[in-house]
C-alpha positions as CSV (number, residue, x, y, z in Angstrom):
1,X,-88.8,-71.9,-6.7
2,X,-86.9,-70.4,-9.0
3,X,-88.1,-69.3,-12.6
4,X,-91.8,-70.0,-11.3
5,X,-94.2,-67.6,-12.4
6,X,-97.2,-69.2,-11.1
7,X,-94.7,-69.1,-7.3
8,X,-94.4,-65.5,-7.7
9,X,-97.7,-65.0,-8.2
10,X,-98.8,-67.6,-5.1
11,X,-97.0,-65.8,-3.3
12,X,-96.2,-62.0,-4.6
13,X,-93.8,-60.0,-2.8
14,X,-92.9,-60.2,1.1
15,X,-96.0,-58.7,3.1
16,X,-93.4,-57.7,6.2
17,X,-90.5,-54.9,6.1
18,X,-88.1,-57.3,7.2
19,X,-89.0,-59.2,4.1
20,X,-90.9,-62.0,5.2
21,X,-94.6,-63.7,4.9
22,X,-96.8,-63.4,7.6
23,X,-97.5,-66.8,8.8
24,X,-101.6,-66.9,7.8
25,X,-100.6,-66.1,4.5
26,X,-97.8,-68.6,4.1
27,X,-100.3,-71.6,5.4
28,X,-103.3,-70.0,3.3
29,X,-101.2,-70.6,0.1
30,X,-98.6,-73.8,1.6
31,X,-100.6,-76.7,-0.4
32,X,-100.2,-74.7,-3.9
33,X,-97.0,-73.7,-3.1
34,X,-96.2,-77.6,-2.5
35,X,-97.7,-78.4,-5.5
36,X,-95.7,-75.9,-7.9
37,X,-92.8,-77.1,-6.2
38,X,-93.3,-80.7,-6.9
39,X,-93.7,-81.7,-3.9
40,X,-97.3,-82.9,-3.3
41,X,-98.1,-84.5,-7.0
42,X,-100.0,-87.4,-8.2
43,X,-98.4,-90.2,-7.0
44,X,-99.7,-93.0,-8.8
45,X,-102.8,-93.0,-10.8
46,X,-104.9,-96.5,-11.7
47,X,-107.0,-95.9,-14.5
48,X,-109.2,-99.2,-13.0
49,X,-110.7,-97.4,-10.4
50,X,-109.4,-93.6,-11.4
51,X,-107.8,-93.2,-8.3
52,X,-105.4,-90.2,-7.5
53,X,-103.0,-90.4,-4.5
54,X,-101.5,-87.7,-3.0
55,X,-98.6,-87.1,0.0
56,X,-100.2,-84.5,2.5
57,X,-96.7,-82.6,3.1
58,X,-98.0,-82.0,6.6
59,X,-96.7,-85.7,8.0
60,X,-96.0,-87.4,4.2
61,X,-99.0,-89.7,4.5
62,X,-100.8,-90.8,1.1
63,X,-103.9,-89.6,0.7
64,X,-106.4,-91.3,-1.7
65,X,-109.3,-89.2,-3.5
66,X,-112.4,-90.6,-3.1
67,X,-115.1,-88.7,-6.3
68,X,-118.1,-87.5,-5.3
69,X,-121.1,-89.4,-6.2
70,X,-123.9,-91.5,-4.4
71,X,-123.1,-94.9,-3.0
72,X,-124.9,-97.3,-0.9
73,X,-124.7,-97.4,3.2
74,X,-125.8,-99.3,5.1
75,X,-126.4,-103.3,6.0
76,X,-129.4,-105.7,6.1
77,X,-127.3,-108.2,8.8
78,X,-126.9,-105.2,11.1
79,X,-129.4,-103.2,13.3
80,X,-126.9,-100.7,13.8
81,X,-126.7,-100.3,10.0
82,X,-130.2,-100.4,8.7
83,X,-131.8,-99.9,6.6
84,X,-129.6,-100.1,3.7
85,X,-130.0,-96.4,1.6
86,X,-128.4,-94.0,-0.4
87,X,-125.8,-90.8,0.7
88,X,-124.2,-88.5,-2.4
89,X,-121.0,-87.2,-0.7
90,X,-118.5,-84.5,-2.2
91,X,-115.1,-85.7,-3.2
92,X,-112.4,-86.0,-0.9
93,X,-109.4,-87.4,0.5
94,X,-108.5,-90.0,3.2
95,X,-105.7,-91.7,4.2
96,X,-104.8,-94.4,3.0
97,X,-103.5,-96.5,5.5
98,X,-104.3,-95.6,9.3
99,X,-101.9,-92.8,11.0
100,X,-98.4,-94.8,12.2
101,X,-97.2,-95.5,15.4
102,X,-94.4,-92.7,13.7
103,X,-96.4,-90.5,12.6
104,X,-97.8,-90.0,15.4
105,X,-95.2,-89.7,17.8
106,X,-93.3,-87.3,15.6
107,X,-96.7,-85.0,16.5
108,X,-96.0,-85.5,20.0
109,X,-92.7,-84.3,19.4
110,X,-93.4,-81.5,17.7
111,X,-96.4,-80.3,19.5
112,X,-95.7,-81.3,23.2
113,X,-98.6,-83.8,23.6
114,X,-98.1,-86.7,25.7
115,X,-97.5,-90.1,24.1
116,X,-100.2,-92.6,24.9
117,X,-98.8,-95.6,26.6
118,X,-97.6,-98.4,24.0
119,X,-99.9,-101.6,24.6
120,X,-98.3,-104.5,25.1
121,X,-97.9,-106.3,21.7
122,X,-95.8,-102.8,20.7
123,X,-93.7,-102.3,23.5
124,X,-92.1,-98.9,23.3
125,X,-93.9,-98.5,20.4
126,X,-90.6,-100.2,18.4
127,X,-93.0,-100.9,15.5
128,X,-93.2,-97.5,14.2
129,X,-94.9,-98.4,10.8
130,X,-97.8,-99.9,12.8
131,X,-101.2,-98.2,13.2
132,X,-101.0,-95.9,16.3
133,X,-103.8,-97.2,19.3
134,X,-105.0,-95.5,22.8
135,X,-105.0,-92.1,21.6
136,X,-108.2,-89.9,22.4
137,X,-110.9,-88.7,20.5
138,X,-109.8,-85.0,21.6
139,X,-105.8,-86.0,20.6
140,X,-106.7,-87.6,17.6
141,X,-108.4,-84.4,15.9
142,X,-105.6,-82.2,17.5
143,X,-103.4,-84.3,15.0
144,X,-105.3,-83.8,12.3
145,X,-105.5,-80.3,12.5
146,X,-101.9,-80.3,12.8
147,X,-101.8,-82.4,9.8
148,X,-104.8,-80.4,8.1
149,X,-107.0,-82.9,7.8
150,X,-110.4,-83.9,9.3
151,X,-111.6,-87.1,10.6
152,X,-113.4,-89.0,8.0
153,X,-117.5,-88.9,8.7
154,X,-118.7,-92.8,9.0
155,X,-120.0,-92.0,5.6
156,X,-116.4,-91.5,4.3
157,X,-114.9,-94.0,5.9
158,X,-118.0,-96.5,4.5
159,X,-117.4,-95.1,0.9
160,X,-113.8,-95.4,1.1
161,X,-113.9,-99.3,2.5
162,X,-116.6,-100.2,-0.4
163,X,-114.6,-98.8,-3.2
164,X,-116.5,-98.6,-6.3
165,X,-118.4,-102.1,-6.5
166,X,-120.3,-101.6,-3.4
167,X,-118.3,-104.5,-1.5
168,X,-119.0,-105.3,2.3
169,X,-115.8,-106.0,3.2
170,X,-112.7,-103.7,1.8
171,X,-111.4,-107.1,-0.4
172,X,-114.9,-107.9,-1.7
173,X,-117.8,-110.1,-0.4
174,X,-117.0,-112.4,1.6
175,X,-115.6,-112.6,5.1
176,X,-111.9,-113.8,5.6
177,X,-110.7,-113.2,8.9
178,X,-107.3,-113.8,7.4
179,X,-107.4,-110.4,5.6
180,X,-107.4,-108.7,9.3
181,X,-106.4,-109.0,12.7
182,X,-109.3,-109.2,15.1
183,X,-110.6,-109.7,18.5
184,X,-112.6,-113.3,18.9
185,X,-113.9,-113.5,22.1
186,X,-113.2,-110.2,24.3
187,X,-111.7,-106.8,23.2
188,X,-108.0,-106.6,22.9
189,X,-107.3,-110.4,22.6
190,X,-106.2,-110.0,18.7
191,X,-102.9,-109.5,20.6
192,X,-101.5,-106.9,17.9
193,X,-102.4,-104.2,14.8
């Protein structure tokens, strides 16, 4: 912090007599503050797909900025996903790997929820770099707003997954069910994350 102009000017002199920030002010200014600090910058940047990753300094998970712009949603094999048609979103960011197994438990820590029960292929949840599973709707956006972040819309998450080629499939065209671990023939039998 020190010798920052642009910090003393984030966030000016101490708004308390004991010489502190009130709390709504320190979390109205924490990102920028962060970022003069060096804390939350561009992590890598591909000049392929101009893609900016950042560390949200909430729970350190990378977050990858998606432009706005239109793209196509949608699928012709699908009922679910027809017809096929065009949404312009804003820019934002999602993560880019799922929330971990110790991420999210660290929020449990923190915040006094109750861990979900580990499923069986993770018992005790010993692989904490593993996608975290059985956790609620209602628990799930209680860690994002911890983490201040929202769950992506299905338009996000579809924009996100095509990249910027339109794929069907997050490696490109064609369907390789060793690029994922999946249930064949009843839900749960993929046996892992």
């Amino acid at each position: 912090m020190m010798g920052s102009a642009r910090l003393g000017t984030l966030l000016g002199t101490p708004e308390t007599a004991a010489g502190r920030m009130k709390r709504d002010a320190w979390e109205e200014y924490f990102g920028d503050v962060v970022q003069e600090m060096h804390l939350g910058l561009t992590l890598k940047q591909s000049t392929q797909f101009d893609t900016v990753v950042r560390k949200n300094p909430y729970d350190g998970a990378e977050m990858v900025y998606v432009p706005a712009g239109e793209f196509t949603m949608g699928s012709i094999d699908y009922e679910p996903e027809k017809p096929i048609h065009k949404v312009t979103l804003d820019g934002y960011y999602i993560y880019r790997t799922p929330v971990t197994v110790s991420q999210y438990l660290h929020f449990c820590y923190i915040t006094g929820y109750r861990k979900p029960l580990p499923p069986t292929f993770n018992p005790n949840w010993m692989y904490r770099d593993h996608p975290i599973v059985n956790v609620s709707y209602i628990n799930a956006l209680a860690y994002c707003t911890r983490a201040r972040v929202k769950l992506p819309t299905e338009a996000q998450w579809e924009k996100a997954a095509r990249g910027t080629d339109s794929r069907i499939y997050p490696w490109g065209n064609e369907f390789d069910r060793y690029n994922l671990l999946c249930s064949t023939t009843k839900f749960g039998d993929a046996g892992g994350t």
